[in-house]
N, CA, C and O atoms as a printed pandas DataFrame, in Angstrom:
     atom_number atom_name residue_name chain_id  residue_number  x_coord  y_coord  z_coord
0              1         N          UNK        A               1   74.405  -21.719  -28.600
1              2        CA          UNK        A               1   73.502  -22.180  -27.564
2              3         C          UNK        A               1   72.201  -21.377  -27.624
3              4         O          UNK        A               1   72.290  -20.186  -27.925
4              5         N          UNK        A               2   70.962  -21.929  -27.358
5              6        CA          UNK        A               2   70.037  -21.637  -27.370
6              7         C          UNK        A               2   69.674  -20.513  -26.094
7              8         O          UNK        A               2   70.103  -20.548  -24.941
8              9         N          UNK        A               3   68.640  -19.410  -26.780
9             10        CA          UNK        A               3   68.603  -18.549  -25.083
10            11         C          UNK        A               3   67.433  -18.477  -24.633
11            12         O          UNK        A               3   66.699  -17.666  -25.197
12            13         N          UNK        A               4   66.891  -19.248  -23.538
13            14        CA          UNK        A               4   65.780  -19.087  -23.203
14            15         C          UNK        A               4   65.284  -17.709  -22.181
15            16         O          UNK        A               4   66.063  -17.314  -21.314
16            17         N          UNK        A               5   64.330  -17.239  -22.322
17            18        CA          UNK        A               5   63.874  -16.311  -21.027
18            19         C          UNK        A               5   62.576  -16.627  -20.329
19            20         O          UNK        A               5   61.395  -16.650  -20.675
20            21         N          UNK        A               6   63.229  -16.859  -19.230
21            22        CA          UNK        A               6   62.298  -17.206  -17.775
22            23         C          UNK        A               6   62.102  -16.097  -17.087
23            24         O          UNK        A               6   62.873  -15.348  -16.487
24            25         N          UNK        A               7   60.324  -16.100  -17.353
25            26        CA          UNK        A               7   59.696  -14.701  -16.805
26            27         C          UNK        A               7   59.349  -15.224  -15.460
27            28         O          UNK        A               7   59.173  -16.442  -15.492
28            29         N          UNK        A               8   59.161  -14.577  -14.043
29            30        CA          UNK        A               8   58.559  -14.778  -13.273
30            31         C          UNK        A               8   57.123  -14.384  -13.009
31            32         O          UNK        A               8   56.791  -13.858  -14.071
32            33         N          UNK        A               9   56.265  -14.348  -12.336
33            34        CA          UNK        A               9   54.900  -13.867  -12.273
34            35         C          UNK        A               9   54.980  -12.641  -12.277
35            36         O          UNK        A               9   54.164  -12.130  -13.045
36            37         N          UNK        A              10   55.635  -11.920  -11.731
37            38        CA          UNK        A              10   55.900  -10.351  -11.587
38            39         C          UNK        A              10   55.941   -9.997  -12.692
39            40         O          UNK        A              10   55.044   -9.274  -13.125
40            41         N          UNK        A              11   57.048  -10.419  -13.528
41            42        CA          UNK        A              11   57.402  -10.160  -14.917
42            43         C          UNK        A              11   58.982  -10.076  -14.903
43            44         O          UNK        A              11   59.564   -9.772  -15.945
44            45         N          UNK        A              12   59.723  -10.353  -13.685
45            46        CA          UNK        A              12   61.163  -10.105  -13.810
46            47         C          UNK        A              12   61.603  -11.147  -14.974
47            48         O          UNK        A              12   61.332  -12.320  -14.720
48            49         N          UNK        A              13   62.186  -10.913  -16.105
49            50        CA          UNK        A              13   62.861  -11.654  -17.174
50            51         C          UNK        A              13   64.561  -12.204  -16.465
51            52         O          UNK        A              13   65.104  -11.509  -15.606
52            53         N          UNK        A              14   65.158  -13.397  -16.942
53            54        CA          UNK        A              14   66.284  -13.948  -16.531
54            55         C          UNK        A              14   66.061  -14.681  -17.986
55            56         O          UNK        A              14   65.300  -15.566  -18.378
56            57         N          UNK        A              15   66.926  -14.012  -18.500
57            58        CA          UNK        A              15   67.596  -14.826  -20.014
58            59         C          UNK        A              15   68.556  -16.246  -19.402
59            60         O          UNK        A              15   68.793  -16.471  -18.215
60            61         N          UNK        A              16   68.899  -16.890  -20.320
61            62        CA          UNK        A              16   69.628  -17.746  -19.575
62            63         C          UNK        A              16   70.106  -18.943  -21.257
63            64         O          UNK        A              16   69.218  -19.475  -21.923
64            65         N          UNK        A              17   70.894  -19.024  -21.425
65            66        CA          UNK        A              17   71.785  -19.990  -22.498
66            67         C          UNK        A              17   71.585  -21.425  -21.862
67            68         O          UNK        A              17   71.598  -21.571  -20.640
68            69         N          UNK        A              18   71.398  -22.488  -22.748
69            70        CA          UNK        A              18   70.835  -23.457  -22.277
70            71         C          UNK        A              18   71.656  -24.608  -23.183
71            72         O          UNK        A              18   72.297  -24.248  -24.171
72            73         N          UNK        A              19   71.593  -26.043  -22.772
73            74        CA          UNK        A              19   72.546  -26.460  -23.659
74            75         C          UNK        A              19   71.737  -27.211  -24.301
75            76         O          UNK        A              19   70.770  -27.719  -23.733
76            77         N          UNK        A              20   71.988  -27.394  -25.526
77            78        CA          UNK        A              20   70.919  -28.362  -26.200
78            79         C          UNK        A              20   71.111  -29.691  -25.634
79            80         O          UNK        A              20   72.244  -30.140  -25.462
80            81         N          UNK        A              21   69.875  -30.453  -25.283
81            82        CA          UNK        A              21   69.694  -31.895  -24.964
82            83         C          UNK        A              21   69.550  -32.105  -23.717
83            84         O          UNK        A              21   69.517  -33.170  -23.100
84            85         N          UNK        A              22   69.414  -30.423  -23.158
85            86        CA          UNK        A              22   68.578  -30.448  -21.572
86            87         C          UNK        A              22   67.211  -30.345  -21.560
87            88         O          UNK        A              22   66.708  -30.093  -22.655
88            89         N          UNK        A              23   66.341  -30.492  -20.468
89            90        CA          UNK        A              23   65.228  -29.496  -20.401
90            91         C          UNK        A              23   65.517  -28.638  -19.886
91            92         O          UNK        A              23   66.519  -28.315  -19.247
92            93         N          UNK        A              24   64.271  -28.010  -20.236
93            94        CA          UNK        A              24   64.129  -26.275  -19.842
94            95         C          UNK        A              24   64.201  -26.610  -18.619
95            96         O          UNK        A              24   65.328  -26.391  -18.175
96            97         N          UNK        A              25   63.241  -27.203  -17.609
97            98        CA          UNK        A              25   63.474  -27.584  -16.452
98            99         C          UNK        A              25   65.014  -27.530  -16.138
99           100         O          UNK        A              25   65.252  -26.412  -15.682
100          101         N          UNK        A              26   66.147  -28.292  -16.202
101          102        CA          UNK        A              26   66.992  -28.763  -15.731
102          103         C          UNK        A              26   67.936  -26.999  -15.910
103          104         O          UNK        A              26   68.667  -26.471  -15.072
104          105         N          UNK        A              27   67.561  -26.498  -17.243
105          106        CA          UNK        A              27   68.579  -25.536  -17.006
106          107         C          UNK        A              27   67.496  -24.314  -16.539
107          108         O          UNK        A              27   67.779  -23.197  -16.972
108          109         N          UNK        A              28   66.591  -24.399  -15.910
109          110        CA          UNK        A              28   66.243  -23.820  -14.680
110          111         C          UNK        A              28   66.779  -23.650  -13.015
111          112         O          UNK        A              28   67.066  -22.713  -12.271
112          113         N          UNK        A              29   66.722  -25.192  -12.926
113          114        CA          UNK        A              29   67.272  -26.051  -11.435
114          115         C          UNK        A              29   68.651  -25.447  -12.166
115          116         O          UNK        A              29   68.615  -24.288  -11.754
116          117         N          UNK        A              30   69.654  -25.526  -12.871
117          118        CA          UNK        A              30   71.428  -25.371  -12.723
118          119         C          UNK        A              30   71.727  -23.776  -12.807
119          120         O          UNK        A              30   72.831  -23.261  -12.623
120          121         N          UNK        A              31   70.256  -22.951  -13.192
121          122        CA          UNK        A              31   70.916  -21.229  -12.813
122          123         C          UNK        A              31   69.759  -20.244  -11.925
123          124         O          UNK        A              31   69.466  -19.050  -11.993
124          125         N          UNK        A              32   69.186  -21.598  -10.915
125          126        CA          UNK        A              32   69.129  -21.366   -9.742
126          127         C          UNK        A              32   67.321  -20.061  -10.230
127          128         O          UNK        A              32   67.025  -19.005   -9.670
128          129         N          UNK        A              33   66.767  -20.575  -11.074
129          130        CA          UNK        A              33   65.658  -19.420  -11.487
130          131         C          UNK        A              33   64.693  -20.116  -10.434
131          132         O          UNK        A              33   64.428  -21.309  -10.282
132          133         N          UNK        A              34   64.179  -18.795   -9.641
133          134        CA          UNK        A              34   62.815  -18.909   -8.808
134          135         C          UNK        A              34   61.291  -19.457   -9.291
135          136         O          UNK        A              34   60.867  -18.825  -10.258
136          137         N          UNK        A              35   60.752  -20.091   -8.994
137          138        CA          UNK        A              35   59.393  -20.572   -9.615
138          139         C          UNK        A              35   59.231  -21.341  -10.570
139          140         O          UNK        A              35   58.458  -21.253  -11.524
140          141         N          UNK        A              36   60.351  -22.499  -10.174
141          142        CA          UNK        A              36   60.503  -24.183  -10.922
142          143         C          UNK        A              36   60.779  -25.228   -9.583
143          144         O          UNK        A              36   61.880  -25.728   -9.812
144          145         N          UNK        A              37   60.447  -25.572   -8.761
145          146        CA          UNK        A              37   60.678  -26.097   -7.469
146          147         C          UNK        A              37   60.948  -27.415   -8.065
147          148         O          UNK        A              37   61.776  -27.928   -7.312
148          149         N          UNK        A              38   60.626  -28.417   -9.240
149          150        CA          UNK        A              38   61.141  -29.555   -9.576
150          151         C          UNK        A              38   61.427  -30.484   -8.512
151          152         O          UNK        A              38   62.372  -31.162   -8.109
152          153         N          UNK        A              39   60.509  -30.297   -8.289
153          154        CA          UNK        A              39   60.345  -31.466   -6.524
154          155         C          UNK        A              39   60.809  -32.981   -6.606
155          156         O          UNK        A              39   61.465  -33.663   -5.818
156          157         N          UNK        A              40   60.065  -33.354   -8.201
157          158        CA          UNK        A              40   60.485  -34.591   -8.645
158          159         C          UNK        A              40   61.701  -34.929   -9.398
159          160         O          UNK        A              40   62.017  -36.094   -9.641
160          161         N          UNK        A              41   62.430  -33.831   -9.793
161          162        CA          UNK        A              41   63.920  -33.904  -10.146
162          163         C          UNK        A              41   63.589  -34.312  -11.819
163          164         O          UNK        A              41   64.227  -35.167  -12.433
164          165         N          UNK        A              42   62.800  -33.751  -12.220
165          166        CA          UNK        A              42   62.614  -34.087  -13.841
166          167         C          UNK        A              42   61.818  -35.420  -14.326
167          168         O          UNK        A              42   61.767  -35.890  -15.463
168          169         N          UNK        A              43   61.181  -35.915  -13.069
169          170        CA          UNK        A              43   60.659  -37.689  -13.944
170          171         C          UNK        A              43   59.295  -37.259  -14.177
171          172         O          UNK        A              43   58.826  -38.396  -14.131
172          173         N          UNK        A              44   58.461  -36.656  -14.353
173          174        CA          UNK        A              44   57.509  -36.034  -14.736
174          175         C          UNK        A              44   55.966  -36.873  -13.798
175          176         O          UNK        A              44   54.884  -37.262  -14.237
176          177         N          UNK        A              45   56.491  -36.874  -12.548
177          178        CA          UNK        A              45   55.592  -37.359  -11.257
178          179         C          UNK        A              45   55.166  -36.219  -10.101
179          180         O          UNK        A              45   54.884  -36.438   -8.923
180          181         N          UNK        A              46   55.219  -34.629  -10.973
181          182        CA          UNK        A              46   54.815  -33.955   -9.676
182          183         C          UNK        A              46   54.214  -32.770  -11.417
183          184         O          UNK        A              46   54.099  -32.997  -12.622
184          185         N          UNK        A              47   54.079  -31.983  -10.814
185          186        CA          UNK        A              47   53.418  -30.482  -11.689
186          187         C          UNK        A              47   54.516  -29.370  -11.160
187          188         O          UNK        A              47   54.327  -28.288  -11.716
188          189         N          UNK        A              48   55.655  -29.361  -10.194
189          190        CA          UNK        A              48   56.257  -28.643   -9.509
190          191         C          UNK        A              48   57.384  -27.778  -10.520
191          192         O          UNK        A              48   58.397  -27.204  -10.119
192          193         N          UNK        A              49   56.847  -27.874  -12.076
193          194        CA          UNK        A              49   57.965  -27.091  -12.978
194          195         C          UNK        A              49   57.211  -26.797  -14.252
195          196         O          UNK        A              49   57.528  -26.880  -15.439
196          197         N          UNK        A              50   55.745  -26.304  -13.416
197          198        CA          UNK        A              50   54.733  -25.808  -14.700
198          199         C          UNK        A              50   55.207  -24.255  -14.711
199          200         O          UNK        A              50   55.394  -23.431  -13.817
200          201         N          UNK        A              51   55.349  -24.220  -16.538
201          202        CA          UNK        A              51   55.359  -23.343  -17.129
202          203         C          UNK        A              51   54.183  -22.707  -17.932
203          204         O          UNK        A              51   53.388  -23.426  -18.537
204          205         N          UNK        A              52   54.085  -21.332  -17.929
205          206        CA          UNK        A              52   53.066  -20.873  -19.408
206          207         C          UNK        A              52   54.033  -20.649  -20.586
207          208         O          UNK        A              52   54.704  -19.617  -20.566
208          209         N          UNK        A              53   54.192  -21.631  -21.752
209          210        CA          UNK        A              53   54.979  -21.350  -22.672
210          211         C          UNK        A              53   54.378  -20.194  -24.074
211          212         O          UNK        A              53   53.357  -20.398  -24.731
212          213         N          UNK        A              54   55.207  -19.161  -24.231
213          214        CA          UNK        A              54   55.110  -18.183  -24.621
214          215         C          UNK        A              54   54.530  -18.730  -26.354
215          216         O          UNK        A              54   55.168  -19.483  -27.090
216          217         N          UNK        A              55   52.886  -17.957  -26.739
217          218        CA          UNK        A              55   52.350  -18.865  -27.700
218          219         C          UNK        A              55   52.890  -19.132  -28.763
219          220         O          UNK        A              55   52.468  -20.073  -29.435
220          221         N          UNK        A              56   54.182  -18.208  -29.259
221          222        CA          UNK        A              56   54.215  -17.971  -30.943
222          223         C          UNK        A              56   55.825  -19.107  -30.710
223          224         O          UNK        A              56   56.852  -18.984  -31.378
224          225         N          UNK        A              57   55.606  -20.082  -29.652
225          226        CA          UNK        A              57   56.750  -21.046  -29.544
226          227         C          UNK        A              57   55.473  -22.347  -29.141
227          228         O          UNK        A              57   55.814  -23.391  -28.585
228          229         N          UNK        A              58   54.455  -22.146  -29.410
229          230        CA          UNK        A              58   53.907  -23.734  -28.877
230          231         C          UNK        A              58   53.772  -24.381  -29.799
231          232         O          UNK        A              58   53.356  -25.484  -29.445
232          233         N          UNK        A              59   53.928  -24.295  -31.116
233          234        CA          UNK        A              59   54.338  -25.321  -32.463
234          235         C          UNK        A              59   55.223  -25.912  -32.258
235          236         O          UNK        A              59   55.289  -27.135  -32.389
236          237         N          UNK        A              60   56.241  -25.076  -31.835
237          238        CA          UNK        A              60   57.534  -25.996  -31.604
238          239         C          UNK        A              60   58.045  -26.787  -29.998
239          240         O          UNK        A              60   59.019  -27.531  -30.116
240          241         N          UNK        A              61   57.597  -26.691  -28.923
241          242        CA          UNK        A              61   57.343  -27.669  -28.099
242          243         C          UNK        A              61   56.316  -28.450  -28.417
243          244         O          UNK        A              61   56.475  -29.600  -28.008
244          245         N          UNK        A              62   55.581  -28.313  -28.840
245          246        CA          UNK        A              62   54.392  -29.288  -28.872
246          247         C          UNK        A              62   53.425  -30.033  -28.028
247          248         O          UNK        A              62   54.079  -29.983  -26.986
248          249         N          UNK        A              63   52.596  -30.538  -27.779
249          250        CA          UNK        A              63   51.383  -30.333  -27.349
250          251         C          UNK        A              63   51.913  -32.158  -26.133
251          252         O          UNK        A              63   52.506  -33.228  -26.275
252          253         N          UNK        A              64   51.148  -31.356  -25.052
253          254        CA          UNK        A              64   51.808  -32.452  -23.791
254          255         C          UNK        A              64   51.414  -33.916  -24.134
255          256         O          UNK        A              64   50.298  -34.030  -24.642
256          257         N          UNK        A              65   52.110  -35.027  -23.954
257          258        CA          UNK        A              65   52.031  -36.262  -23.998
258          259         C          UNK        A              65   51.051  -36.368  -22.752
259          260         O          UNK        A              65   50.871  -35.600  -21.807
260          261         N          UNK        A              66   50.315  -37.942  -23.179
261          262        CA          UNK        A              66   49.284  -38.076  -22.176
262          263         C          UNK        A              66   50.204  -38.397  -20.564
263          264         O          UNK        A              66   49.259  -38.201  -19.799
264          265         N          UNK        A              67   51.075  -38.655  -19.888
265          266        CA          UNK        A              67   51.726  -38.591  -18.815
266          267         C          UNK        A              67   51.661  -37.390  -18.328
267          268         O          UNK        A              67   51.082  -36.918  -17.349
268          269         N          UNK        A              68   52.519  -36.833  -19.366
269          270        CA          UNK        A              68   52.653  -35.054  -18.782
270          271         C          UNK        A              68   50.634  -34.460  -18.308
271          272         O          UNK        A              68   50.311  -34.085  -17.180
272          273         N          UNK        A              69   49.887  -34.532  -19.228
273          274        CA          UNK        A              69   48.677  -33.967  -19.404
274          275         C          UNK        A              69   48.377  -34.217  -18.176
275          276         O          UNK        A              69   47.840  -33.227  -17.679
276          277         N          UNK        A              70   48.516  -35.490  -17.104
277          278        CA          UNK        A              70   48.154  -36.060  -16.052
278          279         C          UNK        A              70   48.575  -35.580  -14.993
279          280         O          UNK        A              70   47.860  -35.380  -14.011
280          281         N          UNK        A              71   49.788  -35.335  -15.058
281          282        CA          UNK        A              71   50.274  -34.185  -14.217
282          283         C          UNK        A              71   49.891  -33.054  -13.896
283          284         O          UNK        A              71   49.812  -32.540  -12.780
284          285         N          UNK        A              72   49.559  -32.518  -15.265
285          286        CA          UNK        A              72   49.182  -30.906  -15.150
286          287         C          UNK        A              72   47.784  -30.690  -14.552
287          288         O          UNK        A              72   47.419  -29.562  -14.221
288          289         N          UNK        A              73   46.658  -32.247  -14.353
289          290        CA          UNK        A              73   45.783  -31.526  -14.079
290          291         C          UNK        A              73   45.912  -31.891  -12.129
291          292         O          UNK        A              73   44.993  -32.358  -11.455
292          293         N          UNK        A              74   46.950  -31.604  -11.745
293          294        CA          UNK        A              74   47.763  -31.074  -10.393
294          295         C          UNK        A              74   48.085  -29.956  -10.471
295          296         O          UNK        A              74   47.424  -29.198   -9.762
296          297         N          UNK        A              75   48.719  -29.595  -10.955
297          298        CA          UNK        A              75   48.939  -27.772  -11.286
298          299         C          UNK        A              75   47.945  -26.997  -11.112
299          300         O          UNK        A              75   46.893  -27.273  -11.689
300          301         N          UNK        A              76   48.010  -26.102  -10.466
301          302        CA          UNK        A              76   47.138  -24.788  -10.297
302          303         C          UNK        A              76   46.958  -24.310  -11.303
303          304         O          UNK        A              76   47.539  -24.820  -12.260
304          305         N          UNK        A              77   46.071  -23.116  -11.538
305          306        CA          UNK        A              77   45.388  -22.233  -13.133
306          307         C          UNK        A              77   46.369  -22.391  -14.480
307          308         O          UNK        A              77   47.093  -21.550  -15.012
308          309         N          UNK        A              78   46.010  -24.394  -14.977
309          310        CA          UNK        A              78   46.352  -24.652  -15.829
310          311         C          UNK        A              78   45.815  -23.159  -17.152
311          312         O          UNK        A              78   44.958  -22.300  -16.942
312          313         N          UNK        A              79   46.635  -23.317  -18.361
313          314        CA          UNK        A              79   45.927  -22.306  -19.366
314          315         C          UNK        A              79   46.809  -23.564  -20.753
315          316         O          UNK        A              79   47.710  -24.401  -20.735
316          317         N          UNK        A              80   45.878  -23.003  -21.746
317          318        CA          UNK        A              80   45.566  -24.157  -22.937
318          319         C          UNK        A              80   47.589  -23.840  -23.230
319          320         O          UNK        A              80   48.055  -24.342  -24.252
320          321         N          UNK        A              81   48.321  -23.236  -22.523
321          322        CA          UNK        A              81   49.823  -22.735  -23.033
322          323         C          UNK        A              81   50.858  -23.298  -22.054
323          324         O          UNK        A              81   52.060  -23.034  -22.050
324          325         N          UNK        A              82   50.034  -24.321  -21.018
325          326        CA          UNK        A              82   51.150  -24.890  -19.882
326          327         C          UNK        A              82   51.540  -26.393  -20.349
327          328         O          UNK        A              82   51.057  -27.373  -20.917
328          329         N          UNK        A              83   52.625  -25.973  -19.793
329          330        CA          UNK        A              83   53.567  -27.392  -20.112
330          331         C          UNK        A              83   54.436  -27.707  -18.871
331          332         O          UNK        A              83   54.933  -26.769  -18.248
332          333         N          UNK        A              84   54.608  -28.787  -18.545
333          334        CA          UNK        A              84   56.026  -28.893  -17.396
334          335         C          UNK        A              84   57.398  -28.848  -17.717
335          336         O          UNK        A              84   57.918  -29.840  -18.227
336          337         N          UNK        A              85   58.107  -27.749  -17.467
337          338        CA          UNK        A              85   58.965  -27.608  -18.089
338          339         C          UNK        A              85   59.887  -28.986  -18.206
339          340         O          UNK        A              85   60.252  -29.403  -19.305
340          341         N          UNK        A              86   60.175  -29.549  -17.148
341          342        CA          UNK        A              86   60.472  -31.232  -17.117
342          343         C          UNK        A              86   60.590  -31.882  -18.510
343          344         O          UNK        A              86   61.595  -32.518  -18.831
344          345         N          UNK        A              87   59.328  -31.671  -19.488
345          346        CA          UNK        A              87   59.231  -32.201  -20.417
346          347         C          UNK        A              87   59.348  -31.667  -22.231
347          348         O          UNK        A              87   59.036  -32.109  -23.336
348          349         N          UNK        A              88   60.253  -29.994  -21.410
349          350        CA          UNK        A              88   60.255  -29.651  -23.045
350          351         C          UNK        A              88   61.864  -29.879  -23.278
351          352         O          UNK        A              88   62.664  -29.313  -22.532
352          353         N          UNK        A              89   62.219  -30.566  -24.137
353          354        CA          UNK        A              89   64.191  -30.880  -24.503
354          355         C          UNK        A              89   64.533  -29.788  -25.601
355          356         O          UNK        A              89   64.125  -29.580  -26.744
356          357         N          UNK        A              90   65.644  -29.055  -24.595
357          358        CA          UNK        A              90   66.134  -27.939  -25.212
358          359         C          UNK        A              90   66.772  -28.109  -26.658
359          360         O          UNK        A              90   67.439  -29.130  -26.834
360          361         N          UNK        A              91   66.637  -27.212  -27.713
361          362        CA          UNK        A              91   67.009  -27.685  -28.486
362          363         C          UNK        A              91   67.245  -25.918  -29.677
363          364         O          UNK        A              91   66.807  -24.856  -29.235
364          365         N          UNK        A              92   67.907  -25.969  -30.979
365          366        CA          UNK        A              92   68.236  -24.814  -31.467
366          367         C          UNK        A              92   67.167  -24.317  -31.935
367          368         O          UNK        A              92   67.258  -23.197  -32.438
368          369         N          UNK        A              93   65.940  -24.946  -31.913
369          370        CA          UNK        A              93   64.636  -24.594  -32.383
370          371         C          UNK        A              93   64.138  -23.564  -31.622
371          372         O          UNK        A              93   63.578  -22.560  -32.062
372          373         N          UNK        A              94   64.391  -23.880  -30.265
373          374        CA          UNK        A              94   63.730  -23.029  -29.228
374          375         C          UNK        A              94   64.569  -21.629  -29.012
375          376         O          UNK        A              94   64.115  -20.724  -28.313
376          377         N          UNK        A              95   65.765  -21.547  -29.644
377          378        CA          UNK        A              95   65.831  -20.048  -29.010
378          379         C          UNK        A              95   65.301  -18.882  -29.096
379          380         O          UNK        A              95   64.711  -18.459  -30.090
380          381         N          UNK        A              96   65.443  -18.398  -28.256
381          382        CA          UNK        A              96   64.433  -17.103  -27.993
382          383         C          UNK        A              96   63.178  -17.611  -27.116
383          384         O          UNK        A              96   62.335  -16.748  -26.870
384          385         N          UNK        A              97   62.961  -18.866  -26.633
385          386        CA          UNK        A              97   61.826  -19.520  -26.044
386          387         C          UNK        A              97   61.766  -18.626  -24.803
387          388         O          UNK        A              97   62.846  -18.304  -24.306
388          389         N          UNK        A              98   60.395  -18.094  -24.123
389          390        CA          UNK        A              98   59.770  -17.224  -23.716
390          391         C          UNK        A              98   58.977  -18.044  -22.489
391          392         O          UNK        A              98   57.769  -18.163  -22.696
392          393         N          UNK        A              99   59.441  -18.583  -21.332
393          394        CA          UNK        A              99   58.155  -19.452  -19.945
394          395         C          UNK        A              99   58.219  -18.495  -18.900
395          396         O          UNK        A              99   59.128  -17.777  -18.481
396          397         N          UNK        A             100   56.674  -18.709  -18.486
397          398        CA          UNK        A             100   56.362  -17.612  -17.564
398          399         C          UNK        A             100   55.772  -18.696  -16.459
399          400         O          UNK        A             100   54.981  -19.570  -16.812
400          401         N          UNK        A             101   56.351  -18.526  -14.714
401          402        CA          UNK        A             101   56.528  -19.290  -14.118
402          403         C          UNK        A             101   54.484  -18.855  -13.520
403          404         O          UNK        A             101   53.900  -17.881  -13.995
404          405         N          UNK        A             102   54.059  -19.458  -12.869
405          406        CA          UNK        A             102   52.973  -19.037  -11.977
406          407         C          UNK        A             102   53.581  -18.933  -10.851
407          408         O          UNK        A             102   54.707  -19.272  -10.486
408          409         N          UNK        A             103   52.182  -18.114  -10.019
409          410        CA          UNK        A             103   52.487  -17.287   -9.160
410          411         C          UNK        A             103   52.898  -18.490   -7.720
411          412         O          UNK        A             103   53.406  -18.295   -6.615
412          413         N          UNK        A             104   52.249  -20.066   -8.601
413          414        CA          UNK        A             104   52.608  -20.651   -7.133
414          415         C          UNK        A             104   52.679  -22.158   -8.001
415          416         O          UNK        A             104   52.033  -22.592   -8.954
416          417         N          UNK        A             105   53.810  -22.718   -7.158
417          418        CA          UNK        A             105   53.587  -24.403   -7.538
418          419         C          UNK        A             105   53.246  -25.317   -7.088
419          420         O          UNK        A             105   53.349  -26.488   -7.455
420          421         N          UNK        A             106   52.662  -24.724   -5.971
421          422        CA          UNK        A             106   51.749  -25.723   -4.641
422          423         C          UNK        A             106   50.245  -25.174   -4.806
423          424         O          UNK        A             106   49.346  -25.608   -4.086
């Protein structure tokens, strides 16, 4: 299983094993990590599970679809490294994947 680590704004790290063919989102919401509120439950209709994805992994999520992009410009202090987590699918590529939550999702 893949291990992602979810930084908070502070910097508290929460590693967390993820199953492939989730999103990051979802195995956020199932181990309960602070600063993913996923308001919209994953359909990619809110910004409420923006991440800063850690850079030397943004080849391999890849660059937001125009839906997602629409979203994000709802999100607070977008940076050229945010993504909704909603929309990255976990996978063996990503382990070791590195998201750092902002300080707010409203």
């Amino acid at each position: 299983m893949p291990t992602i680590t979810y930084i908070d704004h502070d910097g508290t790290e929460r590693p967390i094993e993820a199953k492939n063919g989730e999103t990051v989102m979802e195995t956020a919401i199932k181990n309960s990590v602070p600063g993913i509120d996923a308001d919209c439950g994953g359909a990619c209709a809110c910004a409420t599970c923006h991440v800063y994805v850690d850079e030397s992994f943004m080849d391999k999520v890849g660059q937001p679809e125009e839906m997602e992009q629409s979203m994000l410009d709802f999100a607070e202090n977008v940076q050229a490294n945010s993504r909704l987590s909603c929309q990255i699918q976990v996978s063996d590529d990503l382990d070791g994947l590195r998201v750092t939550t902002p300080e707010s999702q409203h």
